[in-house]
C-alpha positions in Angstrom: -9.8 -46.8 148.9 -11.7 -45.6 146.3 -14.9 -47.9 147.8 -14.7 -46.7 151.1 -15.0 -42.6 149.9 -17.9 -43.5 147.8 -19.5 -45.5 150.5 -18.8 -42.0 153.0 -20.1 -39.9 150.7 -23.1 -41.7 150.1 -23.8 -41.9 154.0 -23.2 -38.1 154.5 -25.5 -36.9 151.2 -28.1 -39.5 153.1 -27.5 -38.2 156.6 -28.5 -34.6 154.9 -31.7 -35.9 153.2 -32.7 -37.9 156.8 -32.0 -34.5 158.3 -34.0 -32.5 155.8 -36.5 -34.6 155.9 -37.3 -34.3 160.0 -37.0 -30.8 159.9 -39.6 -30.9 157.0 -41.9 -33.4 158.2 -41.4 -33.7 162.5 -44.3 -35.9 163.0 -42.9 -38.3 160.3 -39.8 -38.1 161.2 -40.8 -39.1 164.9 -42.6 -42.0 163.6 -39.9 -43.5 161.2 -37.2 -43.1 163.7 -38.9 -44.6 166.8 -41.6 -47.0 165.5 -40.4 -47.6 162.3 -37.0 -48.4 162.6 -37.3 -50.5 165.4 -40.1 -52.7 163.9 -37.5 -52.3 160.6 -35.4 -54.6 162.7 -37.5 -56.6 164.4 -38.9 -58.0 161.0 -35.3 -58.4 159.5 -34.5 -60.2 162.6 -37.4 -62.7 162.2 -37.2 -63.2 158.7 -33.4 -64.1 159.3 -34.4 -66.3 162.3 -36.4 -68.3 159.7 -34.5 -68.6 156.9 -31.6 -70.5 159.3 -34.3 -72.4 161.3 -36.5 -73.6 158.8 -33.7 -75.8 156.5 -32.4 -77.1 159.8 -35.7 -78.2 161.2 -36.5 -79.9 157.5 -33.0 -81.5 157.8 -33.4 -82.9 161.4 -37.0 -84.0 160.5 -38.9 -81.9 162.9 -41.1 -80.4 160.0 
């Protein structure tokens, strides 16, 4: 239990900075949140795709 309230507390303390920080710096803000984030992903997403593709196309021989 003890995990799980550490784990909320850290969210809300960073919810507060994230919110701080837009109201500080909109045009930032605007950018992180809508370009960055979203190419965030996108590059998690592909780096994922090829660290599960990549070992199975070496196995199979397609490599």
């Amino acid at each position: 239990m003890r995990i799980l309230k550490s784990i909320q507390k850290f969210e809300q303390e960073f919810d507060i900075k994230a919110a701080k920080f837009i109201w500080r710096h909109p045009i930032l803000g605007f950018l992180s949140i809508f370009v960055g984030m979203p190419v965030f992903v996108l590059v998690c997403v592909c780096i994922s795709t090829v660290l599960i593709t990549v070992p199975m196309a070496w196995f199979f021989g397609w490599l």
